[in-house]
PDB file of N, CA, C and O in Angstrom:
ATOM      1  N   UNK A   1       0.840  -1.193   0.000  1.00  0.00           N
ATOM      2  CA  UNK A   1       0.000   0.000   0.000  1.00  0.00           C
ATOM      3  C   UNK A   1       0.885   1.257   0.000  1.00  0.00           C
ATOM      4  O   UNK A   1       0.940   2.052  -0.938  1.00  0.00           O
ATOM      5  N   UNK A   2       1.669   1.366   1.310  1.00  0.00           N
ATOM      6  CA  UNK A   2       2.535   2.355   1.263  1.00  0.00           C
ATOM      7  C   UNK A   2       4.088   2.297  -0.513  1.00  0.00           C
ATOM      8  O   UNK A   2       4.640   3.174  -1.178  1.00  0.00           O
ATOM      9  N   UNK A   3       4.124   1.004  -0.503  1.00  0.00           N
ATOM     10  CA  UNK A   3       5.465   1.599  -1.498  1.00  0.00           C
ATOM     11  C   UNK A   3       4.666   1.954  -2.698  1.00  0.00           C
ATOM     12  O   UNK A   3       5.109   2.689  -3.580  1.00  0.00           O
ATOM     13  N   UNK A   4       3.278   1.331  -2.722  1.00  0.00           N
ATOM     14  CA  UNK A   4       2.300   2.060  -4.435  1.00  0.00           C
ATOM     15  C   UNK A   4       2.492   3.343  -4.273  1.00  0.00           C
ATOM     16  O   UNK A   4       2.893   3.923  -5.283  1.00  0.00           O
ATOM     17  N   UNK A   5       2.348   3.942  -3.387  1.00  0.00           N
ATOM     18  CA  UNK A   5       1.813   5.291  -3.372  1.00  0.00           C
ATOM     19  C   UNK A   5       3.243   6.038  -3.507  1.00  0.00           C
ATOM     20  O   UNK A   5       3.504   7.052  -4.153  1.00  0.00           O
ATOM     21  N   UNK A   6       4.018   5.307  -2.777  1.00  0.00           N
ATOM     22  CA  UNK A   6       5.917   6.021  -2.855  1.00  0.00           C
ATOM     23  C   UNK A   6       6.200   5.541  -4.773  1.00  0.00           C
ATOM     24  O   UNK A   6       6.779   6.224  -5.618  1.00  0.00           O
ATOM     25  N   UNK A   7       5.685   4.450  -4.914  1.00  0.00           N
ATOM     26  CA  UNK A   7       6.101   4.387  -6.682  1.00  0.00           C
ATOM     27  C   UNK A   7       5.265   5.412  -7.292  1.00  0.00           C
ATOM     28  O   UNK A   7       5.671   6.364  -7.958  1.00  0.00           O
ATOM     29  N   UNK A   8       4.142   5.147  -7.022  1.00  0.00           N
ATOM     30  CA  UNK A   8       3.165   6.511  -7.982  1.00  0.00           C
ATOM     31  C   UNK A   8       3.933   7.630  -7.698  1.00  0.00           C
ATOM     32  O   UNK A   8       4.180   8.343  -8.671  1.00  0.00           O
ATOM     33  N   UNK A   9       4.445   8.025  -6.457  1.00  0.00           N
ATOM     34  CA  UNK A   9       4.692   9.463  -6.522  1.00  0.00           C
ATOM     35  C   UNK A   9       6.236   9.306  -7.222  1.00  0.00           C
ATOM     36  O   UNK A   9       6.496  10.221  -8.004  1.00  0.00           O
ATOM     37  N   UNK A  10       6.908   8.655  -7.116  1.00  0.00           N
ATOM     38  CA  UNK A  10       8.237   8.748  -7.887  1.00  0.00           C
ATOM     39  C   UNK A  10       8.104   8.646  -9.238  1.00  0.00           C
ATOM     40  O   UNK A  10       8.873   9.176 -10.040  1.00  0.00           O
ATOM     41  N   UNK A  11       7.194   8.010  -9.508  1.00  0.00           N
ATOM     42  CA  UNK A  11       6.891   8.163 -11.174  1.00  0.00           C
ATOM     43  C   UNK A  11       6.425   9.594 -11.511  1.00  0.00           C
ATOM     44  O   UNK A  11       6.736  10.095 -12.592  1.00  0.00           O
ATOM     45  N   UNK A  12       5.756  10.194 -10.690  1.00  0.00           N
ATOM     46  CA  UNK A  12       5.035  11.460 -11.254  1.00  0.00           C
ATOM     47  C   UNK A  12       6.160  12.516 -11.011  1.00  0.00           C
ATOM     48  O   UNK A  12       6.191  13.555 -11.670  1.00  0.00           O
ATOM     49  N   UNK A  13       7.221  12.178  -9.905  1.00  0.00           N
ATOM     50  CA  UNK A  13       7.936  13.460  -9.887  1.00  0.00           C
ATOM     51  C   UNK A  13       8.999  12.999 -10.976  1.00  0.00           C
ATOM     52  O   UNK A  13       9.559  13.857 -11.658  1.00  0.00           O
ATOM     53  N   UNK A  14       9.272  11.685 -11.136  1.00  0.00           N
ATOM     54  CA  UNK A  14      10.428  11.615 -12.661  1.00  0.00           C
ATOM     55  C   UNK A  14       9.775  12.191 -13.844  1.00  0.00           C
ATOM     56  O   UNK A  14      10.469  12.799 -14.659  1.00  0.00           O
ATOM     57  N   UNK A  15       8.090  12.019 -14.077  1.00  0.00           N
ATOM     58  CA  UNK A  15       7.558  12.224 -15.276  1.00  0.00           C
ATOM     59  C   UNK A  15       7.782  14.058 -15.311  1.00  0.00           C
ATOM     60  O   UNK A  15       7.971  14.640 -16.379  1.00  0.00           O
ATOM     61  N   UNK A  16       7.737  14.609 -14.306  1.00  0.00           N
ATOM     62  CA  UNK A  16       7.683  16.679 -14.066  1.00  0.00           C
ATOM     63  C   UNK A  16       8.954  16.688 -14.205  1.00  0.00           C
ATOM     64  O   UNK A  16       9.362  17.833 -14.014  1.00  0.00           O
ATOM     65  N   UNK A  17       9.868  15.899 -14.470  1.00  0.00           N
ATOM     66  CA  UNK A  17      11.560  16.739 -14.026  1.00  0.00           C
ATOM     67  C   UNK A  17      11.687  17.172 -15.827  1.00  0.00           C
ATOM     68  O   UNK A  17      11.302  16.664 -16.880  1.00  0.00           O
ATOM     69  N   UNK A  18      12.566  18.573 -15.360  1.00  0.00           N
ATOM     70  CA  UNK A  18      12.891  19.174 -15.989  1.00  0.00           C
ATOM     71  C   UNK A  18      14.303  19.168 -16.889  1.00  0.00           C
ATOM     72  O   UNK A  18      14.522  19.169 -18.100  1.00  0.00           O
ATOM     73  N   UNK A  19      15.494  19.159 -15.216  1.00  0.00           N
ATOM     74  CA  UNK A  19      16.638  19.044 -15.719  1.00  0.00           C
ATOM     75  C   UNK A  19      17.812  17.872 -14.943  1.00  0.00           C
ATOM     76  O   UNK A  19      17.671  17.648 -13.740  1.00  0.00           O
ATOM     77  N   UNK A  20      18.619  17.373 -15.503  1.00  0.00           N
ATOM     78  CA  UNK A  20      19.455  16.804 -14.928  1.00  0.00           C
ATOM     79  C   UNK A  20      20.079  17.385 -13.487  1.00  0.00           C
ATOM     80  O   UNK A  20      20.741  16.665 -12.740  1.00  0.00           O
ATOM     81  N   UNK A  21      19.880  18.310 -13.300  1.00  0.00           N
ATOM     82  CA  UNK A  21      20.218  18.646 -11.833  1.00  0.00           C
ATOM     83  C   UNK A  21      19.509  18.066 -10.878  1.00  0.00           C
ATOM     84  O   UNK A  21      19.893  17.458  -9.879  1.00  0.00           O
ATOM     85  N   UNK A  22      18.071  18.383 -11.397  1.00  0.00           N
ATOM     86  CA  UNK A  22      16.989  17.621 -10.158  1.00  0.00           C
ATOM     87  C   UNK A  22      17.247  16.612  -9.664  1.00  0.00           C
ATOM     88  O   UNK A  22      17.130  16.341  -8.469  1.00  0.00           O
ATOM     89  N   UNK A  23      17.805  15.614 -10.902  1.00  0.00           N
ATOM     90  CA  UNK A  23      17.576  14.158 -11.177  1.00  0.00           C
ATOM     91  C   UNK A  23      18.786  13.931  -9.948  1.00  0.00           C
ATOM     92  O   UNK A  23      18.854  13.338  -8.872  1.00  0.00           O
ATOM     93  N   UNK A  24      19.424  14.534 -10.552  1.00  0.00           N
ATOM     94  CA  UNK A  24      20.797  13.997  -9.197  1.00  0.00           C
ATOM     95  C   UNK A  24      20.363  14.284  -7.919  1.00  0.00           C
ATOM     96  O   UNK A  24      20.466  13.465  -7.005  1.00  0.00           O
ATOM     97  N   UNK A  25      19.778  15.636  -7.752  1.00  0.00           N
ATOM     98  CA  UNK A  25      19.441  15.824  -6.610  1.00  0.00           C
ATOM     99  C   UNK A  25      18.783  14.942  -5.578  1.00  0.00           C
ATOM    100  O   UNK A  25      18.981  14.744  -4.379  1.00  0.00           O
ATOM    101  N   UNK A  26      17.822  14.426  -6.583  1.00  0.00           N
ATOM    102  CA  UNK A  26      16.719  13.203  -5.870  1.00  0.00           C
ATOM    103  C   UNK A  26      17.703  11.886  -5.836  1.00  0.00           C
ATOM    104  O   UNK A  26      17.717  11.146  -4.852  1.00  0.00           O
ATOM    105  N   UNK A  27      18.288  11.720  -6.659  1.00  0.00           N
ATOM    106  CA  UNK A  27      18.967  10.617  -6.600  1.00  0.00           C
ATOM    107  C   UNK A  27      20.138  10.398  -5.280  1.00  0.00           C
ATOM    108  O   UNK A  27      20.488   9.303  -4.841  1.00  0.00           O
ATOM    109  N   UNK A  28      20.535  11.514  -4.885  1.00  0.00           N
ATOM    110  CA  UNK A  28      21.234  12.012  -3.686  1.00  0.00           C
ATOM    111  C   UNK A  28      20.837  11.360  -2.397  1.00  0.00           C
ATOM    112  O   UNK A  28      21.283  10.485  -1.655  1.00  0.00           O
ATOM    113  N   UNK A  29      19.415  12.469  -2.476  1.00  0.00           N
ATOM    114  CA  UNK A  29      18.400  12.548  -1.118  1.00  0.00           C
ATOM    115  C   UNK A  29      18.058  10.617  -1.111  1.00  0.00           C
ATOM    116  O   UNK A  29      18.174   9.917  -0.105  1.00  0.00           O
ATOM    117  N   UNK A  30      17.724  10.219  -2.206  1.00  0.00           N
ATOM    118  CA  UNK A  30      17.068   8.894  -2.553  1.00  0.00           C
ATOM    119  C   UNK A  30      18.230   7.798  -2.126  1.00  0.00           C
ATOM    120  O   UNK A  30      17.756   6.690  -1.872  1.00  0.00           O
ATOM    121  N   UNK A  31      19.919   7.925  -1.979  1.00  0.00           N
ATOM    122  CA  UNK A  31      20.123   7.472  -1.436  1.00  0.00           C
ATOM    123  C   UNK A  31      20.943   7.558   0.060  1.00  0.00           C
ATOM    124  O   UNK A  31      21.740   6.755   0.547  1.00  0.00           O
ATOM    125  N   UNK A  32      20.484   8.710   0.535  1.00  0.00           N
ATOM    126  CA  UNK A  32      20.976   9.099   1.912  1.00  0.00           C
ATOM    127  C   UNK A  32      19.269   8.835   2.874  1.00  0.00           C
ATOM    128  O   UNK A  32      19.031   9.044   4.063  1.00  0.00           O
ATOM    129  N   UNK A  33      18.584   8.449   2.053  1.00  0.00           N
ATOM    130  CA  UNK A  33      17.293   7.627   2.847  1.00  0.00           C
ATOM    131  C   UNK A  33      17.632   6.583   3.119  1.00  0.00           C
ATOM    132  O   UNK A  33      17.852   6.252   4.285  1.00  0.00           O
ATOM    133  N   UNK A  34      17.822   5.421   1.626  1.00  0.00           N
ATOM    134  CA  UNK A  34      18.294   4.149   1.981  1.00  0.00           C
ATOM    135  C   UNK A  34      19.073   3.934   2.944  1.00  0.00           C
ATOM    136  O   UNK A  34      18.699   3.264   3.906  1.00  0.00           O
ATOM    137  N   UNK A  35      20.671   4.621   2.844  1.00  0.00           N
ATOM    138  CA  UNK A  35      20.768   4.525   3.868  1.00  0.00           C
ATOM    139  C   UNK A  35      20.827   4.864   5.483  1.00  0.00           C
ATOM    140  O   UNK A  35      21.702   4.629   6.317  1.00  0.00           O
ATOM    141  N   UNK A  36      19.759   5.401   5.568  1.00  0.00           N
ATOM    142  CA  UNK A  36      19.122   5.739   6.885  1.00  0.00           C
ATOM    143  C   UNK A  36      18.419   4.037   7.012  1.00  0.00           C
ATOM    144  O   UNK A  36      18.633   3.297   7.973  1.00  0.00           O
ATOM    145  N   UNK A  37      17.872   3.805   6.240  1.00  0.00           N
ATOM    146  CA  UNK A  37      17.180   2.818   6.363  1.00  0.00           C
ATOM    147  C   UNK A  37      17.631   1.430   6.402  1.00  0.00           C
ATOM    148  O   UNK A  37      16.880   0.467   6.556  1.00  0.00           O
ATOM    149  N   UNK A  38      19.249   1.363   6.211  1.00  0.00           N
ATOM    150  CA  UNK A  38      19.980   0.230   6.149  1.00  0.00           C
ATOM    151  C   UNK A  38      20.493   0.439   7.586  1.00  0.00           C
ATOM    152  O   UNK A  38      20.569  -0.542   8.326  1.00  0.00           O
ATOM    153  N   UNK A  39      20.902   1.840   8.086  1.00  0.00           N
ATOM    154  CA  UNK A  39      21.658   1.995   9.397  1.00  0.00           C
ATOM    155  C   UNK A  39      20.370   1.595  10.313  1.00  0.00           C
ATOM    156  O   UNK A  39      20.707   0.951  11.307  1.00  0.00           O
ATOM    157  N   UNK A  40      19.257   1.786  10.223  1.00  0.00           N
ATOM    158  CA  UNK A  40      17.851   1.345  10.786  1.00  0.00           C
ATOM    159  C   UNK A  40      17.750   0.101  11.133  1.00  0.00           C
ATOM    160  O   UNK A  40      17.646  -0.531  12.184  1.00  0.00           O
ATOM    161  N   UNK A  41      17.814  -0.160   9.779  1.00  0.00           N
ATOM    162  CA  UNK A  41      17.558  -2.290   9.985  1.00  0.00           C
ATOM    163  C   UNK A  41      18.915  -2.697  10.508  1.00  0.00           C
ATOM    164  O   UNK A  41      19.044  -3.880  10.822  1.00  0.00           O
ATOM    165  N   UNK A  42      19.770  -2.022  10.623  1.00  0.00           N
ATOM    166  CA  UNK A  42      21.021  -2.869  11.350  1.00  0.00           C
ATOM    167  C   UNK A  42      20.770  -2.995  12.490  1.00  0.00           C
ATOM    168  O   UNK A  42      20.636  -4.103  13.010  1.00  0.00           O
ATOM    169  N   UNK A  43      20.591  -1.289  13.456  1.00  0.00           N
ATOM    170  CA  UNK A  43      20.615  -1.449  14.219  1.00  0.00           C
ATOM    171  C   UNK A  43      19.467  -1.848  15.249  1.00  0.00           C
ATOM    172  O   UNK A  43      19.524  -1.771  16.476  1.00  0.00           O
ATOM    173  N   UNK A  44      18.477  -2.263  14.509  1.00  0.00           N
ATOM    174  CA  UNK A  44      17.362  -2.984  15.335  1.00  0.00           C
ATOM    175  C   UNK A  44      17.435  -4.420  14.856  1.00  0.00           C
ATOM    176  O   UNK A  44      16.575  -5.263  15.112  1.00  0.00           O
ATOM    177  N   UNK A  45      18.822  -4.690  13.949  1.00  0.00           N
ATOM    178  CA  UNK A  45      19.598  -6.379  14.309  1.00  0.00           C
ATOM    179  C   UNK A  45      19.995  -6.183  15.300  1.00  0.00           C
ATOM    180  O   UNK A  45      19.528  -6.760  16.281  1.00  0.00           O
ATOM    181  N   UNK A  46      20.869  -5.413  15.380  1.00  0.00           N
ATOM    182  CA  UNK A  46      21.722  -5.187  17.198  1.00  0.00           C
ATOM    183  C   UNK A  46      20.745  -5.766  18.133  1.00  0.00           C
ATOM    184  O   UNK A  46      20.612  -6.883  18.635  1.00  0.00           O
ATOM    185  N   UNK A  47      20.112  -4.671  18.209  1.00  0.00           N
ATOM    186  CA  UNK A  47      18.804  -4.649  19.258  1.00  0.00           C
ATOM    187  C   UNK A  47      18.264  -6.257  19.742  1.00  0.00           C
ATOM    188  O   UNK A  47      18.252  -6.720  20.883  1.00  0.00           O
ATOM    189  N   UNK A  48      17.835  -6.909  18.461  1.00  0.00           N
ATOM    190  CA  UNK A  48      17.255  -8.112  18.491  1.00  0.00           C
ATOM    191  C   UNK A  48      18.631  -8.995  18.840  1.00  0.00           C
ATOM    192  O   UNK A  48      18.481  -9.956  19.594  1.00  0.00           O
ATOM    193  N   UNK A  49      19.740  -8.757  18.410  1.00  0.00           N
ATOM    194  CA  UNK A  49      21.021 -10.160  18.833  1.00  0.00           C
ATOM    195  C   UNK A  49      20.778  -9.740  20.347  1.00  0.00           C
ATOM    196  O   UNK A  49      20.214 -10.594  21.031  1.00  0.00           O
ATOM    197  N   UNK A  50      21.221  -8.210  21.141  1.00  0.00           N
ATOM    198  CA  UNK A  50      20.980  -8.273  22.422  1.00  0.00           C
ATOM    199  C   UNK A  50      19.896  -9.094  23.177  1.00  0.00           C
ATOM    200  O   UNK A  50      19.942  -9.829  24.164  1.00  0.00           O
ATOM    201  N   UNK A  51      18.839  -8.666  22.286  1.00  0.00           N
ATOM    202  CA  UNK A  51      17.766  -9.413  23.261  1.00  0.00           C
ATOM    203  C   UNK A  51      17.397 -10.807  23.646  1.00  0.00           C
ATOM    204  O   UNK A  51      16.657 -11.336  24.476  1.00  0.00           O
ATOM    205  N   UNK A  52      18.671 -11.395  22.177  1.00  0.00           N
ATOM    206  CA  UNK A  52      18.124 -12.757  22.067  1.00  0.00           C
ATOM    207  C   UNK A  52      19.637 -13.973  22.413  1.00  0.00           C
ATOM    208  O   UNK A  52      19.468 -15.192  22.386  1.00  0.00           O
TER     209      UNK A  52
END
């Protein structure tokens, strides 16, 4: 449900881009999320090896 709505909207903001600057830009931000989201799932591995 949630990643449709994250694909729809990434499709609609690739379909509005204008210039290659943007593109990097998002591509930047797009992967300083991931990895937020890799340092995330690591460290709630941590979390779970502690607990377990």
């Amino acid at each position: 449900m949630l990643s449709e709505k994250l694909l729809m909207f990434t499709i609609g903001a690739l379909s509005s881009l204008k210039d290659a600057r943007t593109m990097l830009e998002i591509h930047r931000v797009w992967n300083h999320i991931e990895m937020g989201f890799l340092s995330f799932g690591s460290s709630i591995g941590d979390v779970n090896r502690g607990l377990f």
